[in-house]
PDB file with one MODEL, atoms N, CA, C and O in Angstrom:
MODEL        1
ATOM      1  N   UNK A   1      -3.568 -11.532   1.487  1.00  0.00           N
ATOM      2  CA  UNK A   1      -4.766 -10.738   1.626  1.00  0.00           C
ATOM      3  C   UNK A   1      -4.897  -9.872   0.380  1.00  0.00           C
ATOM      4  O   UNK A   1      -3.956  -9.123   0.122  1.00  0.00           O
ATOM      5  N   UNK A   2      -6.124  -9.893  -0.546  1.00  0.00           N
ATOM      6  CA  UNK A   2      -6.370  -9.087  -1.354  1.00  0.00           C
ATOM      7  C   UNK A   2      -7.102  -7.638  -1.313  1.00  0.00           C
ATOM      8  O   UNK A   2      -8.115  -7.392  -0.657  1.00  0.00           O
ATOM      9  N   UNK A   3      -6.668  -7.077  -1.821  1.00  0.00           N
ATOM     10  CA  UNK A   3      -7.564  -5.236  -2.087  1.00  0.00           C
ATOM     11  C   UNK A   3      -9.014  -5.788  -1.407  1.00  0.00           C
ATOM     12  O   UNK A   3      -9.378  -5.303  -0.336  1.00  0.00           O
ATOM     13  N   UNK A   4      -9.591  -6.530  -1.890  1.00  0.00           N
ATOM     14  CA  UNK A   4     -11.019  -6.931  -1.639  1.00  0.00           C
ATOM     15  C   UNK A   4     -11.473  -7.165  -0.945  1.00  0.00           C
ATOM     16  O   UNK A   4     -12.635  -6.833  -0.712  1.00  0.00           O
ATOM     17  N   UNK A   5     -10.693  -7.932  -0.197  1.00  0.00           N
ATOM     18  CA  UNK A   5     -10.535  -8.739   1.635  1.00  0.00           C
ATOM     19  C   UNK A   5     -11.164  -7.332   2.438  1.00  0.00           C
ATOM     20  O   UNK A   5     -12.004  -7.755   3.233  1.00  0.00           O
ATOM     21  N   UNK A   6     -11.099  -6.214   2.507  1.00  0.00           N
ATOM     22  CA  UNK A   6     -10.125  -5.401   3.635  1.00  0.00           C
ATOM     23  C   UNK A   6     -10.855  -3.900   3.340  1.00  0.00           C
ATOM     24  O   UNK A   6     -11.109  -3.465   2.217  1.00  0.00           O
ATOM     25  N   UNK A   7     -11.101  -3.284   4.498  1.00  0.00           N
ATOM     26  CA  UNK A   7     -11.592  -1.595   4.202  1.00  0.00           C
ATOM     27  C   UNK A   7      -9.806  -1.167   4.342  1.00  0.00           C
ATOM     28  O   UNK A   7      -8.915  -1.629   5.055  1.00  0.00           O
ATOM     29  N   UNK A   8      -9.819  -0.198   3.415  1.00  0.00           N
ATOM     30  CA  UNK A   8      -8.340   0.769   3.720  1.00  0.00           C
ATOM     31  C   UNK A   8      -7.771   0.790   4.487  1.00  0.00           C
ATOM     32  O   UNK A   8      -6.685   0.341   4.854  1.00  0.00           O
ATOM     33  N   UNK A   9      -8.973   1.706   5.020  1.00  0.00           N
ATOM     34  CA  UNK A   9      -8.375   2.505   6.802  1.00  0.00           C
ATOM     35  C   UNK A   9      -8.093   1.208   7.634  1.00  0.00           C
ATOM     36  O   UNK A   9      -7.820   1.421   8.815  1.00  0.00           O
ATOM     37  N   UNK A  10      -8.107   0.176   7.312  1.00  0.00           N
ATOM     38  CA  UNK A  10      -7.828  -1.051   8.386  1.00  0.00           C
ATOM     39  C   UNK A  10      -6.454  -1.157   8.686  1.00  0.00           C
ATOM     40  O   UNK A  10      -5.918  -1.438   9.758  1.00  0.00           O
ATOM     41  N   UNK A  11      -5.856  -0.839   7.359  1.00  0.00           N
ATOM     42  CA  UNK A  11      -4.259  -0.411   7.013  1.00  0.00           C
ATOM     43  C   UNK A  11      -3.547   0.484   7.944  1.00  0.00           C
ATOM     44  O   UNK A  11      -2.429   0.196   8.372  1.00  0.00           O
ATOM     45  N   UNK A  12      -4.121   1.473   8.240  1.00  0.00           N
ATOM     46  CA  UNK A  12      -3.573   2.841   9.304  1.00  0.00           C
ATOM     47  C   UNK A  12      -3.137   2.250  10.387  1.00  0.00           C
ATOM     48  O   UNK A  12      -3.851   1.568  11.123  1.00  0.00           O
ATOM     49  N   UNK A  13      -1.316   2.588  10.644  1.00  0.00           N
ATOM     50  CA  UNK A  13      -0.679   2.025  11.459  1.00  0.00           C
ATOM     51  C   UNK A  13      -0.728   0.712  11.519  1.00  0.00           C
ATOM     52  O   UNK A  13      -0.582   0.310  12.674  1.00  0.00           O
ATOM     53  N   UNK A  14      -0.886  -0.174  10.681  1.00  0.00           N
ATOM     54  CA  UNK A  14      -0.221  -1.630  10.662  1.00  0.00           C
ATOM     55  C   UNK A  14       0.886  -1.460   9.416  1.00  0.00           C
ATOM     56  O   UNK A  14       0.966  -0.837   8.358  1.00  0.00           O
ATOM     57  N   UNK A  15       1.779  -2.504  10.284  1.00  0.00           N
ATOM     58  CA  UNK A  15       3.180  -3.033   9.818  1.00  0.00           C
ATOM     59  C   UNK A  15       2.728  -4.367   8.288  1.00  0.00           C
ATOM     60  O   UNK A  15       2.482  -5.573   8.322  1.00  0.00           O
ATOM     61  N   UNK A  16       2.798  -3.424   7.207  1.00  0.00           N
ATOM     62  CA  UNK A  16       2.862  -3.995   5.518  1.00  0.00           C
ATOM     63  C   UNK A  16       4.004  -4.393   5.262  1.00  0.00           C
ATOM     64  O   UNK A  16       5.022  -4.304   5.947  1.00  0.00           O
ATOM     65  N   UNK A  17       3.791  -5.004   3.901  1.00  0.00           N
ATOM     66  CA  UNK A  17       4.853  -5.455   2.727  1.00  0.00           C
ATOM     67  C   UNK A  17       4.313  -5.766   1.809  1.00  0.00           C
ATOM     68  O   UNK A  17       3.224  -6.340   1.848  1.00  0.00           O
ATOM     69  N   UNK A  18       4.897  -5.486   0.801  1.00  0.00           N
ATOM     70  CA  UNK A  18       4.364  -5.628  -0.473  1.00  0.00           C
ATOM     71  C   UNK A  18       5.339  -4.939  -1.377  1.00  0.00           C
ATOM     72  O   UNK A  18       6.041  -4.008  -0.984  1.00  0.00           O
ATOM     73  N   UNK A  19       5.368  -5.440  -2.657  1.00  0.00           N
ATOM     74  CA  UNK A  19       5.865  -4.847  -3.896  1.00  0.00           C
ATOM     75  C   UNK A  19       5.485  -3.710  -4.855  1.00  0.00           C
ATOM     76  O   UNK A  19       4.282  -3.473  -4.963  1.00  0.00           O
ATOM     77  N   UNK A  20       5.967  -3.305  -5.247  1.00  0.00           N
ATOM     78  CA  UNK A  20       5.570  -2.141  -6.255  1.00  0.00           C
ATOM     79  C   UNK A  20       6.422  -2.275  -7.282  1.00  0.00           C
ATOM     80  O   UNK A  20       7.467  -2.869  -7.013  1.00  0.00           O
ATOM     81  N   UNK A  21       6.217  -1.740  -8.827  1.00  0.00           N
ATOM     82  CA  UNK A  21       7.252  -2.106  -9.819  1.00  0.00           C
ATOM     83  C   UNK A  21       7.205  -0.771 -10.751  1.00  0.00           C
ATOM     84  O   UNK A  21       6.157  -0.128 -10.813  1.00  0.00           O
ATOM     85  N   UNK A  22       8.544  -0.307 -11.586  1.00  0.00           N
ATOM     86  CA  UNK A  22       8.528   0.378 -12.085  1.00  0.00           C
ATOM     87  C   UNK A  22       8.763  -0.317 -13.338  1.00  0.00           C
ATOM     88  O   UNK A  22       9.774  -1.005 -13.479  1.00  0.00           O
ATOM     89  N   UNK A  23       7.922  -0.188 -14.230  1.00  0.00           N
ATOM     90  CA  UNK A  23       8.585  -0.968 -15.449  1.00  0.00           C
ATOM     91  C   UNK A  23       8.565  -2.251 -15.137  1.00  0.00           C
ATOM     92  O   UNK A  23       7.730  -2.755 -14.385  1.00  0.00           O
ATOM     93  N   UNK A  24       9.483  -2.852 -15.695  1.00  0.00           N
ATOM     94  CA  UNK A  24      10.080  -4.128 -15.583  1.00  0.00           C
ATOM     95  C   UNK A  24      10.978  -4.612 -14.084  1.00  0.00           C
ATOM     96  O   UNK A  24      11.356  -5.772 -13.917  1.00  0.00           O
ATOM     97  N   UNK A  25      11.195  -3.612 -13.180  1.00  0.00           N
ATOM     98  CA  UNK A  25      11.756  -3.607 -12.312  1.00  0.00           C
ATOM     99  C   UNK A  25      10.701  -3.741 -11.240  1.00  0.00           C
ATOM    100  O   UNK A  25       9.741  -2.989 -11.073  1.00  0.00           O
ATOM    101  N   UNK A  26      11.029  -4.834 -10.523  1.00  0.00           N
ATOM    102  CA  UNK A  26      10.086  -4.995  -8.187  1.00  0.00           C
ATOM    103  C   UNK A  26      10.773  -4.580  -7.579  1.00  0.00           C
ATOM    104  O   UNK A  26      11.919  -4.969  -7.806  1.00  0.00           O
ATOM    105  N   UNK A  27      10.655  -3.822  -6.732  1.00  0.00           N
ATOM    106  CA  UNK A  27      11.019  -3.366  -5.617  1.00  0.00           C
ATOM    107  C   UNK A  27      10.315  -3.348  -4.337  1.00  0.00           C
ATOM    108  O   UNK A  27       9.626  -2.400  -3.959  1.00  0.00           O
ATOM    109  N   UNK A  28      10.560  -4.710  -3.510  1.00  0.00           N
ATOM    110  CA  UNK A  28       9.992  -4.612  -2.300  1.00  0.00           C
ATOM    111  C   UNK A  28      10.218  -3.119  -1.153  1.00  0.00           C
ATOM    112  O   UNK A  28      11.168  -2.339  -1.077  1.00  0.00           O
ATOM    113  N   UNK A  29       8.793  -3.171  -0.301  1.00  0.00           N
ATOM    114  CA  UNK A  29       8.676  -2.310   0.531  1.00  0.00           C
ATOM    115  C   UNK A  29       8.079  -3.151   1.547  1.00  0.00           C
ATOM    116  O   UNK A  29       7.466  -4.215   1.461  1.00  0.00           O
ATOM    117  N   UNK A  30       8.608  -1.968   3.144  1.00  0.00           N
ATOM    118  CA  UNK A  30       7.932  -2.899   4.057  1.00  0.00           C
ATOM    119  C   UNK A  30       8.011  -1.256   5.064  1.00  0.00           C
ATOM    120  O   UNK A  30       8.748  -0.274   5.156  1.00  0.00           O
ATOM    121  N   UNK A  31       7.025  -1.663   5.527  1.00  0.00           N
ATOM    122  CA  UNK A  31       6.995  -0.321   7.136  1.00  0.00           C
ATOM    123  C   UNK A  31       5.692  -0.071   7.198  1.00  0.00           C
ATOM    124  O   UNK A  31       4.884  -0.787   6.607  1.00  0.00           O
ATOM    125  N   UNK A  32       5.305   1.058   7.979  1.00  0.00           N
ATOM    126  CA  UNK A  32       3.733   1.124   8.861  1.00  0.00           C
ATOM    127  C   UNK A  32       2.833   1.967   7.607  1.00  0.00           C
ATOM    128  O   UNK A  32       3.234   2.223   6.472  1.00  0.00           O
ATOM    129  N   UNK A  33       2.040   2.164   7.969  1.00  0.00           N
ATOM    130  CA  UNK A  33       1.329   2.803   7.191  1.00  0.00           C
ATOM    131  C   UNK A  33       0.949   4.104   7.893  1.00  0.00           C
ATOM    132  O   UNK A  33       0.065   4.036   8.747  1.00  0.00           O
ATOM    133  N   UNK A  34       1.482   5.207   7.646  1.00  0.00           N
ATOM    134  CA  UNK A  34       1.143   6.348   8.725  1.00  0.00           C
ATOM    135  C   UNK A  34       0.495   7.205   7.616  1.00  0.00           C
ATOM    136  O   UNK A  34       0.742   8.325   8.063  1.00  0.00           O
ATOM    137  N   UNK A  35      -0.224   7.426   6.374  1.00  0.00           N
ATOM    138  CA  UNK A  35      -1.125   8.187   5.748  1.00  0.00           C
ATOM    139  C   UNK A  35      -1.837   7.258   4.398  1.00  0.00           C
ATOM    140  O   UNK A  35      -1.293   6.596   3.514  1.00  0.00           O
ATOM    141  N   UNK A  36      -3.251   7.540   4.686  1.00  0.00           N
ATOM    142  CA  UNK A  36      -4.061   7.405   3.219  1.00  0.00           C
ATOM    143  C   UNK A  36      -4.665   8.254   2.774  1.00  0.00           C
ATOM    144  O   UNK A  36      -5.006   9.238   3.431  1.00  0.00           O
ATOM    145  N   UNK A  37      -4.903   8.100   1.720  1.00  0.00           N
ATOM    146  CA  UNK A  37      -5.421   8.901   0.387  1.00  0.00           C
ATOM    147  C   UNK A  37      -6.739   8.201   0.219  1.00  0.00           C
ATOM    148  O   UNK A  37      -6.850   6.997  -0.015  1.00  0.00           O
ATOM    149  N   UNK A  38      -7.645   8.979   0.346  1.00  0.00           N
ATOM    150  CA  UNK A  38      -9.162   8.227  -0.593  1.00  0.00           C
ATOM    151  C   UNK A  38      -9.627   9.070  -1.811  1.00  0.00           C
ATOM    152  O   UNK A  38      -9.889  10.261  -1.642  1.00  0.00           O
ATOM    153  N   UNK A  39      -9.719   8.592  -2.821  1.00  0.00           N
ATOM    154  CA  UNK A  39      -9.854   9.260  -4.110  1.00  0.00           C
ATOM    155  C   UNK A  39     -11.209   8.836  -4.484  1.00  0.00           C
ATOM    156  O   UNK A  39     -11.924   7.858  -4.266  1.00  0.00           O
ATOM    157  N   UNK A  40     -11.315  10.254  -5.313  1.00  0.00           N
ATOM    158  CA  UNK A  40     -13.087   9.878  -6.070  1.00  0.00           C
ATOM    159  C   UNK A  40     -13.074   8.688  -6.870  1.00  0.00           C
ATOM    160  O   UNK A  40     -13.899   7.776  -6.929  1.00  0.00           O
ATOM    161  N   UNK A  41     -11.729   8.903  -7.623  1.00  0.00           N
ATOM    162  CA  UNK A  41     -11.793   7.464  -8.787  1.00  0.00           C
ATOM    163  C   UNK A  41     -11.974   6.131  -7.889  1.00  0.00           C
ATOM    164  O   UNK A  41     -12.609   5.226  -8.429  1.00  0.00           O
ATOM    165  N   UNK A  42     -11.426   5.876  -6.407  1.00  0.00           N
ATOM    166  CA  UNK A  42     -12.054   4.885  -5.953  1.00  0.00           C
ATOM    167  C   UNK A  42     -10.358   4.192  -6.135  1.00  0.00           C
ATOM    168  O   UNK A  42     -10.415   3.083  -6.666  1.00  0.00           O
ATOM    169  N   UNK A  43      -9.652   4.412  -5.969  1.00  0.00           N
ATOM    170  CA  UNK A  43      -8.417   4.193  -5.896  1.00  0.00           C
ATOM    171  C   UNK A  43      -7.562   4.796  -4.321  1.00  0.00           C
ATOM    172  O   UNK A  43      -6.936   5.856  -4.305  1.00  0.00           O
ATOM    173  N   UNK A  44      -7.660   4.179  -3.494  1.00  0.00           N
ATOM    174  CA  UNK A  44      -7.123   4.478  -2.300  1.00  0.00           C
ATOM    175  C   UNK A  44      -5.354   4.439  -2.386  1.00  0.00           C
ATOM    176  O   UNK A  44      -4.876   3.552  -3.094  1.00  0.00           O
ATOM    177  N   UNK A  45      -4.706   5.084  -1.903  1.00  0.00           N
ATOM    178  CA  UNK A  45      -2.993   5.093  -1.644  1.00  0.00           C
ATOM    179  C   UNK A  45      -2.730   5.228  -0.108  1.00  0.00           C
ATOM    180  O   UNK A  45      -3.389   5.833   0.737  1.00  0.00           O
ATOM    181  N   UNK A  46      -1.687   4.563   0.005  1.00  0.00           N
ATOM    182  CA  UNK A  46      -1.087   4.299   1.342  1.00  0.00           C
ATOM    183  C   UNK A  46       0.455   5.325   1.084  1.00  0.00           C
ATOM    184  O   UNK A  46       1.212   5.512   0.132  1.00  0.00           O
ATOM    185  N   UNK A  47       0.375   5.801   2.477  1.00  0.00           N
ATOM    186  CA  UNK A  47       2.025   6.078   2.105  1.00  0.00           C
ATOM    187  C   UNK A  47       2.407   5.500   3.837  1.00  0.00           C
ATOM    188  O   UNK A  47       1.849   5.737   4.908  1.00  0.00           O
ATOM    189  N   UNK A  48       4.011   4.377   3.353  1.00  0.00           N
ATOM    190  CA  UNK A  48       4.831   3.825   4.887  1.00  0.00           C
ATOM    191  C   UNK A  48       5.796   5.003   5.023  1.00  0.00           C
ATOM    192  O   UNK A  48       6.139   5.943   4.306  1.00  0.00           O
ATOM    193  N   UNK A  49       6.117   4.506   6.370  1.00  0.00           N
ATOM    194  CA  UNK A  49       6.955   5.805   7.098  1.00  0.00           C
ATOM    195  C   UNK A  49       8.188   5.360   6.070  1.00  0.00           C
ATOM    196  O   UNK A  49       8.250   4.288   5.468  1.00  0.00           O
ATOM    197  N   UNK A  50       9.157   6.454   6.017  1.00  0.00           N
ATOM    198  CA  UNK A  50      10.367   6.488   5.626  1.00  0.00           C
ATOM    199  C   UNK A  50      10.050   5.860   3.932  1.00  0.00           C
ATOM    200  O   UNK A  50      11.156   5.843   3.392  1.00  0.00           O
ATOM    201  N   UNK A  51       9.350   5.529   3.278  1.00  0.00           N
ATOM    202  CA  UNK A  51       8.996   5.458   2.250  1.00  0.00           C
ATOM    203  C   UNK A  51       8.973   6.488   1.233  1.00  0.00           C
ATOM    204  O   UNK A  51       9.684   6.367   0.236  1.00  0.00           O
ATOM    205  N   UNK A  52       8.017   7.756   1.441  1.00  0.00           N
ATOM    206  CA  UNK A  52       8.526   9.163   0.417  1.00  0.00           C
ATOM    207  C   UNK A  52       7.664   9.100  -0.611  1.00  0.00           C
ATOM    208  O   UNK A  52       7.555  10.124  -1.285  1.00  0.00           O
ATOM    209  N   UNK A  53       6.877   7.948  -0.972  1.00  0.00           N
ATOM    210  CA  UNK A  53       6.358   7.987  -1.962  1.00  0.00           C
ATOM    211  C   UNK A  53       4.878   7.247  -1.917  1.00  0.00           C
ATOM    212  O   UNK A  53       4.836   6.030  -1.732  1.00  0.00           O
ATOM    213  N   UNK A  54       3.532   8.099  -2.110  1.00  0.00           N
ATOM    214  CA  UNK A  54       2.396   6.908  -2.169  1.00  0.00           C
ATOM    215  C   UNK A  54       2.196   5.720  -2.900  1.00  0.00           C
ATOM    216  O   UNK A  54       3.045   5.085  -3.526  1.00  0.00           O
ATOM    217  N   UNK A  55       1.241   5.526  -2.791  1.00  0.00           N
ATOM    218  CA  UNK A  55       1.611   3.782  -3.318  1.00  0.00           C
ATOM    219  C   UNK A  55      -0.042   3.306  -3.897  1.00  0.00           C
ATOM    220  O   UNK A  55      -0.859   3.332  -2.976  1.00  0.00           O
ATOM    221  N   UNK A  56      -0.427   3.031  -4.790  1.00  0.00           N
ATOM    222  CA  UNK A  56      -2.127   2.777  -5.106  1.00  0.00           C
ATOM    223  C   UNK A  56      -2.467   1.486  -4.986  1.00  0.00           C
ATOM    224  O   UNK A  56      -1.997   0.651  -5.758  1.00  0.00           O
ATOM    225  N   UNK A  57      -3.416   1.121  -3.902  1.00  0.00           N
ATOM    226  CA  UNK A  57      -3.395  -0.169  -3.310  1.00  0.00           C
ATOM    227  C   UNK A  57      -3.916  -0.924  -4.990  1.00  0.00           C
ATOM    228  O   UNK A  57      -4.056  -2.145  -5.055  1.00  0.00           O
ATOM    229  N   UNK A  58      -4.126  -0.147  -6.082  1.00  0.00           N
ATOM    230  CA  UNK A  58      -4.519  -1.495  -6.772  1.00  0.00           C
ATOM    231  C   UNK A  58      -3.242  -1.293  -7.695  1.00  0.00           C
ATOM    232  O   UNK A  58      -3.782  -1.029  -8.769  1.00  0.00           O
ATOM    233  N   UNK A  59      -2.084  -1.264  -7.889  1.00  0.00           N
ATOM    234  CA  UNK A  59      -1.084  -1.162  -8.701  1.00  0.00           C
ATOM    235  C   UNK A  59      -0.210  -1.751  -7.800  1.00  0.00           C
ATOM    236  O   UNK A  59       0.876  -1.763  -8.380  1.00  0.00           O
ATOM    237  N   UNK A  60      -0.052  -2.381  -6.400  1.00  0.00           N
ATOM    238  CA  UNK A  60       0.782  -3.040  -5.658  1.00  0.00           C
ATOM    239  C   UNK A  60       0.499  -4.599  -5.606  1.00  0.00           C
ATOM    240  O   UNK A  60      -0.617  -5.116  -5.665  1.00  0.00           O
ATOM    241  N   UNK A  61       1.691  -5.240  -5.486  1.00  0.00           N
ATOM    242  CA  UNK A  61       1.271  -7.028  -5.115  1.00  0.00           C
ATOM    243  C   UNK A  61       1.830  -7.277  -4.412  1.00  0.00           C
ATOM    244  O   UNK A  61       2.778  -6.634  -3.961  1.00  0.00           O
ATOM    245  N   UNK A  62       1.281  -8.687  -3.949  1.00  0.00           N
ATOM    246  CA  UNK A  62       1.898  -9.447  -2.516  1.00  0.00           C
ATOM    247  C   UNK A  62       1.586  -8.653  -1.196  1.00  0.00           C
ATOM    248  O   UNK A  62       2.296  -8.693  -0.192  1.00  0.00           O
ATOM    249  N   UNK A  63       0.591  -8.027  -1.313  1.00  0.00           N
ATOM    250  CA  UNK A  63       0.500  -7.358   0.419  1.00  0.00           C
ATOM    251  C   UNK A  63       0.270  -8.017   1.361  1.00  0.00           C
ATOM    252  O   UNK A  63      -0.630  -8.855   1.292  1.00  0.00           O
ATOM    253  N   UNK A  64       1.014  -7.843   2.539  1.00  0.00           N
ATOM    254  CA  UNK A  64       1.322  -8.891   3.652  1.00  0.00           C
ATOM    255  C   UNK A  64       0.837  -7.547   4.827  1.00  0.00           C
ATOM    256  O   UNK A  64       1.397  -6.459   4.957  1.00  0.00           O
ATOM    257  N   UNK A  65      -0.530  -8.141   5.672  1.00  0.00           N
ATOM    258  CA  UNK A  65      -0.348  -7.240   6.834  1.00  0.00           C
ATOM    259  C   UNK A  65      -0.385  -8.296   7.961  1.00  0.00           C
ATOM    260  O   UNK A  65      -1.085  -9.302   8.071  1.00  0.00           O
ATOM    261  N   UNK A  66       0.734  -7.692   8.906  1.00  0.00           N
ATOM    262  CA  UNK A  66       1.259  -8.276  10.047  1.00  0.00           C
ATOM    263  C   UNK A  66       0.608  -7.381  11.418  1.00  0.00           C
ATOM    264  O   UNK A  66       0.920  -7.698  12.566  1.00  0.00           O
TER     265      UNK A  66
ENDMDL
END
């Protein structure tokens, strides 16, 4: 499923996965989605439980919602 597919808020409380990378480094993530962010720039962020960190749905790949 792409960014494009999908309104945000569809995200709230469903069980994700997807990657994020720092650099040269992936690091898969997986868990619920219990907060979003809607920004003027038009850049929405998710943050999963036990995660700690938001996430910008257009700087993530492979998102899987289950």
């Amino acid at each position: 499923m792409t960014f494009s597919n999908f309104n945000a808020l569809d995200l709230l409380g469903k069980q994700v996965s997807f990657n994020s990378s720092l650099g040269d480094i992936i690091f898969p993530n997986q868990g619920i989605v219990i907060s979003l962010i809607l920004n003027l720039s038009g850049s929405p962020e998710i943050l999963i439980e036990n995660g700690g960190s938001f996430y910008c749905l257009s700087e993530i790949t492979d998102l899987k919602v289950f």
